[in-house]
DOTOR-839319 format. One record per residue: residue number from 0; residue in three letters; x, y, z of N, C-alpha, C, O, CB in turn; chain. Coordinates in steps of 0.05 Angstrom, whole numbers. Glycine has a CB too. Example, Ala and Ser with C-alpha at 12.3 -4.5 7.8 and 13.67 -1.06 7.14 Angstrom:
# DOTOR-839319
   k   r    n_x    n_y    n_z   ca_x   ca_y   ca_z    c_x    c_y    c_z    o_x    o_y    o_z   cb_x   cb_y   cb_z c
   0 ala    264   -114    156    246    -90    156    264    -66    156    285    -66    169    226    -89    181 A
   1 ser    257    -45    142    273    -21    143    258      1    157    268     23    161    282    -12    114 A
END
This chain:
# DOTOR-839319
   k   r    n_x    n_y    n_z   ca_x   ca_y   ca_z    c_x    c_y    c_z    o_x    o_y    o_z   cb_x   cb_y   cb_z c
   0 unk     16    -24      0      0      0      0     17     25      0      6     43    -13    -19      0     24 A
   1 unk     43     35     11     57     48     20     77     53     -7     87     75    -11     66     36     44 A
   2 unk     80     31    -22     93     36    -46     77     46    -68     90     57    -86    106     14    -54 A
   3 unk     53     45    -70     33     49    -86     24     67    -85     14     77   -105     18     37    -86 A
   4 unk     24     84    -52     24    120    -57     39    123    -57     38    142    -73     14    141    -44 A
   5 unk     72    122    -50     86    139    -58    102    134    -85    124    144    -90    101    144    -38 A
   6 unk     85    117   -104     98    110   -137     74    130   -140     83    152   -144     99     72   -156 A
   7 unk     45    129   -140     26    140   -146     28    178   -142     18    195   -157      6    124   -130 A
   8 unk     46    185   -115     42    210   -117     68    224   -128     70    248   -132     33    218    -92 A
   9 unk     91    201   -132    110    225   -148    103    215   -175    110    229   -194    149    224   -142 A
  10 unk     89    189   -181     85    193   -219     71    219   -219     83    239   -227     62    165   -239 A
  11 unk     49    221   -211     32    249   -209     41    271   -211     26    287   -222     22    254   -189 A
  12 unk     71    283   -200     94    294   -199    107    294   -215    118    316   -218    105    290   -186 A
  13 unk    114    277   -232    141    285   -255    136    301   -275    157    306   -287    155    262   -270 A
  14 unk    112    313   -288    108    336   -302    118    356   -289    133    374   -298     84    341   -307 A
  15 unk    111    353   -268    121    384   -251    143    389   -246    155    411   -248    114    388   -226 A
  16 unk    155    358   -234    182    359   -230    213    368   -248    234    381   -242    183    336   -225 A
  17 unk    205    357   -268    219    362   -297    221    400   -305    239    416   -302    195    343   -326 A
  18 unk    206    402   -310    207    435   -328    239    444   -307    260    441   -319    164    465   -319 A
  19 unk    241    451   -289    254    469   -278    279    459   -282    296    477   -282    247    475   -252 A
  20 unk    286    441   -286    308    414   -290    312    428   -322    334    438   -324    291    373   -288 A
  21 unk    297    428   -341    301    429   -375    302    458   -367    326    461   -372    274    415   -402 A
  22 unk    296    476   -361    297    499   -355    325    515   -358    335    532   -371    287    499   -331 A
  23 unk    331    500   -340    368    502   -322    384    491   -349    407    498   -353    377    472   -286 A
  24 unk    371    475   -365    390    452   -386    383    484   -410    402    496   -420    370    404   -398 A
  25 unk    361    491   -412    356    500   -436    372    532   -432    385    542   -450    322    498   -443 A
  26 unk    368    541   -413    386    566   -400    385    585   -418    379    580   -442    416    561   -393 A
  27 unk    390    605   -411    391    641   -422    366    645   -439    342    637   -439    421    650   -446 A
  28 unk    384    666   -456    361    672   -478    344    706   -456    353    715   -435    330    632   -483 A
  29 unk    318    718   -473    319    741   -468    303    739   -436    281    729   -435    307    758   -493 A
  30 unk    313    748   -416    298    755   -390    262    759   -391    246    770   -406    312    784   -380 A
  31 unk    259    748   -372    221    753   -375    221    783   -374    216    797   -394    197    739   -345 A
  32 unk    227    794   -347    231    815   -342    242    842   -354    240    866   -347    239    810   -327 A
  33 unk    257    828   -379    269    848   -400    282    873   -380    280    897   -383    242    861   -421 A
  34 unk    294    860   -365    308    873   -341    289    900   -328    302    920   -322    339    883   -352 A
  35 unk    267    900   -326    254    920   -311    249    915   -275    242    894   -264    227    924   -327 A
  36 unk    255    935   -264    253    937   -232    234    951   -227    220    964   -244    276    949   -217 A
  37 unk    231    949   -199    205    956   -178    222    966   -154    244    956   -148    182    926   -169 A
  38 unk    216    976   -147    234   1000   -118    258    991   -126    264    975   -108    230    994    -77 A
  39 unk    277    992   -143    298    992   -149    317    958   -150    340    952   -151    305   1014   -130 A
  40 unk    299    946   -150    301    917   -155    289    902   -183    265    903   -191    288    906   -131 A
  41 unk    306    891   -192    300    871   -216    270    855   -203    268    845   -181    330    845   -223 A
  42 unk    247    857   -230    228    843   -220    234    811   -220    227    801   -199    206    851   -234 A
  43 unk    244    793   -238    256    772   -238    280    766   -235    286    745   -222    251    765   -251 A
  44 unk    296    779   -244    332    770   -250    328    752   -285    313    742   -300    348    738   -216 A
  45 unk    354    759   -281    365    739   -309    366    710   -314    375    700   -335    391    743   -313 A
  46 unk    354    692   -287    347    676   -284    324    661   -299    324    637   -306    346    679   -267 A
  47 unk    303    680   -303    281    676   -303    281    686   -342    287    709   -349    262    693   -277 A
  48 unk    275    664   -360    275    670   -390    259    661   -401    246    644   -387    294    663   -404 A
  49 unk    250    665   -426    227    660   -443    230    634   -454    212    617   -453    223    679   -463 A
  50 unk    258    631   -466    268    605   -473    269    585   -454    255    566   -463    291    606   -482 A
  51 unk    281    578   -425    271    568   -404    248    566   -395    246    550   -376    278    575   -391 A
  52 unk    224    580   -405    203    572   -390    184    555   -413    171    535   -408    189    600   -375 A
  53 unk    186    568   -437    180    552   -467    187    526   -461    167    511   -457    200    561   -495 A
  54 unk    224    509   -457    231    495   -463    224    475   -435    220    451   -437    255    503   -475 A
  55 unk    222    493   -407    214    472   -396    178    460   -394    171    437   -386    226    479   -372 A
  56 unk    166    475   -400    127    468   -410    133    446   -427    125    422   -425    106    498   -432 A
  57 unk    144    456   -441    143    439   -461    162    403   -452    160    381   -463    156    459   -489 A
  58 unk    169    405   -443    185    380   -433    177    363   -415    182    339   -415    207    386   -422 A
  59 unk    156    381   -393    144    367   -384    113    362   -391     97    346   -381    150    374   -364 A
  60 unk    110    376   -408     78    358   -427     87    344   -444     68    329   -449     54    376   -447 A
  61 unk    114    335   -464    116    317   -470    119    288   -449    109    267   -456    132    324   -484 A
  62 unk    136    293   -420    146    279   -406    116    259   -402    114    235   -406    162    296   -383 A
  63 unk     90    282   -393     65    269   -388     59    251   -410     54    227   -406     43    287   -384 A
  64 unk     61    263   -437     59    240   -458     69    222   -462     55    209   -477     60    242   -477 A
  65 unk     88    212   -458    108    193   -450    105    177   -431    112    153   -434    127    203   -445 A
  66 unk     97    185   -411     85    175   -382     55    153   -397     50    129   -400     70    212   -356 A
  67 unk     42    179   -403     11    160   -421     17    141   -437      0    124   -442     -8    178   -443 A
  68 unk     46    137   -448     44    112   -464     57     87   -455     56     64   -464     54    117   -489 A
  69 unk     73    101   -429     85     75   -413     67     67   -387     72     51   -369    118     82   -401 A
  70 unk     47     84   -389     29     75   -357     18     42   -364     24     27   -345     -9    103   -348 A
  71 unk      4     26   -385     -4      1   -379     12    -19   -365      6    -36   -349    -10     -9   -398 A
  72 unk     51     -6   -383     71    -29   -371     74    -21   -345     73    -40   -329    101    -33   -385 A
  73 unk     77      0   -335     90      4   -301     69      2   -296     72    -22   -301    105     30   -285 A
  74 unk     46      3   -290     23     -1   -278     12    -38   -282    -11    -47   -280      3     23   -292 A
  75 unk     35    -52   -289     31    -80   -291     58    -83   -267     55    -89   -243     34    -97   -327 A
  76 unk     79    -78   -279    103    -90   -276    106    -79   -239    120    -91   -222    129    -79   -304 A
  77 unk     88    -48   -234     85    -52   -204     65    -50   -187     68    -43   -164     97    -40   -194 A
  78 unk     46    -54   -198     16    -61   -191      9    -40   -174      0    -47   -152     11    -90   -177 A
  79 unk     11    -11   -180      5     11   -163    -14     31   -179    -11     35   -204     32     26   -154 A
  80 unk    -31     43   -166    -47     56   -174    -43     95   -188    -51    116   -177    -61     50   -150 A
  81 unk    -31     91   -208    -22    111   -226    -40    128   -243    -59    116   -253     -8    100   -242 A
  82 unk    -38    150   -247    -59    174   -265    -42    170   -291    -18    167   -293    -60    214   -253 A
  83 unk    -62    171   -311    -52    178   -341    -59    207   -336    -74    212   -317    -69    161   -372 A
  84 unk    -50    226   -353    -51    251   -359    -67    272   -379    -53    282   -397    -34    251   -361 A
  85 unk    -83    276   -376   -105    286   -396    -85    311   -410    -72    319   -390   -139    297   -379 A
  86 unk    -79    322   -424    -65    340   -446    -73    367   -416    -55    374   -402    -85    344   -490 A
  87 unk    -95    376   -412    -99    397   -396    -91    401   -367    -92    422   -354   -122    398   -397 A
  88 unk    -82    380   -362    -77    363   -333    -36    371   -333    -20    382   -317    -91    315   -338 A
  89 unk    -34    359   -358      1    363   -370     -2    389   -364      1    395   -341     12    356   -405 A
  90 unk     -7    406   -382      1    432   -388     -6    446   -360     12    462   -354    -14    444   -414 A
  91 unk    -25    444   -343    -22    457   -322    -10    444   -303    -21    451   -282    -42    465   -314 A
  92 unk     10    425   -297     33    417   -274     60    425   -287     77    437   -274     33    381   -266 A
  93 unk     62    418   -315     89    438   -332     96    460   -325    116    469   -313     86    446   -359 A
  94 unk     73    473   -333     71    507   -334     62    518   -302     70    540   -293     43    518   -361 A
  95 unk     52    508   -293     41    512   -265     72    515   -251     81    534   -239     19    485   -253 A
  96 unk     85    488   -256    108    489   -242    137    519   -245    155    530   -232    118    460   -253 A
  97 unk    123    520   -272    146    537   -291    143    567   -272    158    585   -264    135    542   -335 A
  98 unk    112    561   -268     96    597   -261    106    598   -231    118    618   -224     51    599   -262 A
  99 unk    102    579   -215    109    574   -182    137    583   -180    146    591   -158    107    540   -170 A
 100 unk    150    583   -197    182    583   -194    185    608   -206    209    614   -205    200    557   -210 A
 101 unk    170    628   -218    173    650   -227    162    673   -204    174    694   -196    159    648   -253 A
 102 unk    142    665   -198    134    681   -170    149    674   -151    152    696   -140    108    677   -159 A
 103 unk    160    658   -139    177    654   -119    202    675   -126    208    690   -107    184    622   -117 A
 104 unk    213    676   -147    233    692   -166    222    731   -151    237    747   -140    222    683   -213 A
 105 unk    192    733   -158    192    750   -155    185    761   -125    182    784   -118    181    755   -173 A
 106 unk    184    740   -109    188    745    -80    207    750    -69    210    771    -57    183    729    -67 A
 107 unk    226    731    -73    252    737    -63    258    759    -73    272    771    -57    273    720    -66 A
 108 unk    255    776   -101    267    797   -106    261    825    -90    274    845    -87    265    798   -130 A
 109 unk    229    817    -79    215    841    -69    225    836    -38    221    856    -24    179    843    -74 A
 110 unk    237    813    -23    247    813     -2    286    823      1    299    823     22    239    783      6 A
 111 unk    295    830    -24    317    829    -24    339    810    -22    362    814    -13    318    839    -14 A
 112 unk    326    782    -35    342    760    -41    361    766    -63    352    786    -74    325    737    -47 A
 113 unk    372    761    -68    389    766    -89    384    734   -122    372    715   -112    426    767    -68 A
 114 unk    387    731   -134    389    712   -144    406    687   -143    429    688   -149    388    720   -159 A
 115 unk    388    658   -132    401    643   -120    406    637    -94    413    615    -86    416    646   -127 A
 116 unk    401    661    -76    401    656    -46    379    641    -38    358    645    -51    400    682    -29 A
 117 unk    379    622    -17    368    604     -5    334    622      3    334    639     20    390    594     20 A
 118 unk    317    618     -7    298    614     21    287    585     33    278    569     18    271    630     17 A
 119 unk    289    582     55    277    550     52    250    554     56    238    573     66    289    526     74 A
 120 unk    239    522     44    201    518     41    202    546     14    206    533     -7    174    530     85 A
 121 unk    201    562     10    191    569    -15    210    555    -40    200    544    -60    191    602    -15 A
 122 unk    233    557    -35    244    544    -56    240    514    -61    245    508    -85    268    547    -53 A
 123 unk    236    502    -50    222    474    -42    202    468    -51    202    446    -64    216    470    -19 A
 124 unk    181    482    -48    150    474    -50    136    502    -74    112    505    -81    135    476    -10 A
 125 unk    154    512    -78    145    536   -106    122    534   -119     99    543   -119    164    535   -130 A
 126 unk    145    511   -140    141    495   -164    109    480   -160     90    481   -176    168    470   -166 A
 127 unk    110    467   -133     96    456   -130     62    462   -123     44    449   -134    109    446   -118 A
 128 unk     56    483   -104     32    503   -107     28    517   -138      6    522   -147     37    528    -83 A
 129 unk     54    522   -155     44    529   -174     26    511   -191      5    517   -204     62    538   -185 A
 130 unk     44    479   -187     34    459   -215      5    460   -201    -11    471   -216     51    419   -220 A
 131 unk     -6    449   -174    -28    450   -172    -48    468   -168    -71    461   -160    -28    439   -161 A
 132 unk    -41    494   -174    -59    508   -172    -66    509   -205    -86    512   -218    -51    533   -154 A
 133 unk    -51    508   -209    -62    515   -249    -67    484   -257    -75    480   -280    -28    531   -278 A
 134 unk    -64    460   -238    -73    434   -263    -97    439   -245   -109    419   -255    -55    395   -266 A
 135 unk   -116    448   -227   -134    451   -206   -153    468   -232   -172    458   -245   -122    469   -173 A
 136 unk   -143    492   -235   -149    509   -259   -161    494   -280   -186    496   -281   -124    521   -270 A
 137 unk   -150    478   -299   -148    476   -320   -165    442   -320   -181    435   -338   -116    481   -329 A
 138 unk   -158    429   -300   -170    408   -301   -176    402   -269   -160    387   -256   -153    387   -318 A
 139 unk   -190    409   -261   -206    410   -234   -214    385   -235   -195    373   -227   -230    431   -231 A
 140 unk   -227    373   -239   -235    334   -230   -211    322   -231   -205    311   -209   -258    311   -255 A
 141 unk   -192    320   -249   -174    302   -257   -149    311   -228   -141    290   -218   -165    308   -294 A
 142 unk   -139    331   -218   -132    338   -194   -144    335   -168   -132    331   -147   -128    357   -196 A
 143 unk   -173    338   -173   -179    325   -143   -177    293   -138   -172    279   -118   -208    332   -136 A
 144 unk   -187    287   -168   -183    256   -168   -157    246   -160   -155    227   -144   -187    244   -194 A
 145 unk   -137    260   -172   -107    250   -166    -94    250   -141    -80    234   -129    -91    263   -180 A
 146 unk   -103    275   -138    -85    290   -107   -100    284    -85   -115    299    -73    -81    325   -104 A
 147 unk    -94    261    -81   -117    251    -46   -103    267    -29    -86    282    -37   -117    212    -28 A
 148 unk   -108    265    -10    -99    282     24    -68    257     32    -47    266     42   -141    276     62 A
 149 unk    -71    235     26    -45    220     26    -19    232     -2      2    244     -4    -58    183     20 A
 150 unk    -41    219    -17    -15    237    -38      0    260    -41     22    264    -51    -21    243    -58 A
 151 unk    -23    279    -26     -8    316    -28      8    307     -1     26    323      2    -37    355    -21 A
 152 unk      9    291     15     22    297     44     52    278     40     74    277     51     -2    285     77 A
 153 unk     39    263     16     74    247     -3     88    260    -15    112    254    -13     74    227    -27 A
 154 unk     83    279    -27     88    304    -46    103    329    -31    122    343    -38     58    315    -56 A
 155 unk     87    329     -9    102    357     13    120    347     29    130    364     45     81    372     36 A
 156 unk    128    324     29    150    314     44    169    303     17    192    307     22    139    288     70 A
 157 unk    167    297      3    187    279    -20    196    301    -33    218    302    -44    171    255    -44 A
 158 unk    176    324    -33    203    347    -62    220    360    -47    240    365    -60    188    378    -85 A
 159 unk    220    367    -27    238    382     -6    267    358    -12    288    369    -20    220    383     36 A
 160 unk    267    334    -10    284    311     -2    299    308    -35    322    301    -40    263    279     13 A
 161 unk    277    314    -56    285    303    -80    289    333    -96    298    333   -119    262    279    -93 A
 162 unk    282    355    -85    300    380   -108    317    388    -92    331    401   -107    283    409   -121 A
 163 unk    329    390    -64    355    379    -51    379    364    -58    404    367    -57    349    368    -36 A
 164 unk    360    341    -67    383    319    -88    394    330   -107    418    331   -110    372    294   -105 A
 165 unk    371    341   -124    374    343   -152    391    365   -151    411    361   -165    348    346   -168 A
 166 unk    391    393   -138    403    413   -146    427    407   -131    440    427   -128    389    438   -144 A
 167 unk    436    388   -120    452    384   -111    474    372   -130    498    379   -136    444    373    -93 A
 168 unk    456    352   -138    473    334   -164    482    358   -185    506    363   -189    448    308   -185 A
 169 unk    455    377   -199    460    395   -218    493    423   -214    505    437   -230    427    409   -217 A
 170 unk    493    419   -192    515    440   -172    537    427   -175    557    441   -178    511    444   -137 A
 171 unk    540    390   -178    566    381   -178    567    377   -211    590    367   -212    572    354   -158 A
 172 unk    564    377   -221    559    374   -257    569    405   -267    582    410   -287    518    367   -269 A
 173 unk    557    423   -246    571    453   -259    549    459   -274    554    473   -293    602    453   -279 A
 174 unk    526    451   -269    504    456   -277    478    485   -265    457    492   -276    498    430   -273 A
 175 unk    490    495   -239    478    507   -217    499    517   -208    520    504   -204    462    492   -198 A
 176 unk    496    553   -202    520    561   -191    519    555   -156    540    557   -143    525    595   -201 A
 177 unk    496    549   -145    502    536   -118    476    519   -112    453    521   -121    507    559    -93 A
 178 unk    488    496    -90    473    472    -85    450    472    -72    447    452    -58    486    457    -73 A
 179 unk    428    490    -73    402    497    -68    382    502    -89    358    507    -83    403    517    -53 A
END
């Protein structure tokens, strides 16, 4: 039972998970922000790009399509209870994720974070209020269906543990200028 929500609530997750990952891979290109400030602060930073946010949506609604065509075999081979992904469902945990991580961008800037400085729990869990508030948006049944009260409470404990890893890994690759 225990492997079956927590296969069930990060499959549910890897649309979301991905974009910010292809993001970082797809890098530069022109600033969202086209470098404009607000009390004398960049509203995003140079972090935040059009090409990065294009390239990660898009990576992770393919990733969901991909997912949809391998769910009969993993959903044999580990007998756990998995969501296929409706196209509307994709595009709002991609882009949701893409958007969570853009407002967080513009928090820290209005707190005087600098780009890259730590906050903890927002940097953590961003991505993640974003994907579900816009796959909530966009496909409202198919998210309540998915996201039980077990699954979101697998979800709020596993991405803190697993984008820790990851930007960790991405930091030793020379991929991330620091390991947060």
């Amino acid at each position: 039972m225990i492997v079956s929500l927590v296969a069930g609530a990060l499959w549910a997750m890897l649309p979301a998970y991905v974009p910010n990952n292809a993001a970082v891979l797809a890098g530069g290109g022109r600033p969202i922000d086209g470098g404009r400030t607000l009390g004398g602060r960049r509203l995003l930073g140079d972090g935040k790009t059009w090409r990065g946010t294009a390239v990660g949506t898009l990576v992770g609604v393919a990733l969901a399509v991909a997912l949809n065509a391998l769910h009969p075999t993993v959903v044999a081979a580990l007998g756990a209870d998995l969501p296929t992904f409706p196209l509307r469902a994709a595009v709002g945990l991609a882009l949701g994720a893409m958007l969570g991580d853009i407002g967080a961008s513009f928090l820290k800037r209005r707190l005087g974070r600098q780009r890259g400085a730590a906050v903890p729990g927002l940097d953590q869990l961003d991505f993640v209020v974003g994907a579900l508030a816009l796959a909530a948006l966009l496909a409202p049944a198919w998210t309540v269906a998915t996201f039980s009260l077990p699954r979101l409470a697998v979800v709020v404990v596993a991405t803190p543990l697993l984008h820790l890893t990851t930007n960790a890994g991405a930091y030793l690759l020379g991929l991330k200028a620091e390991p947060w």
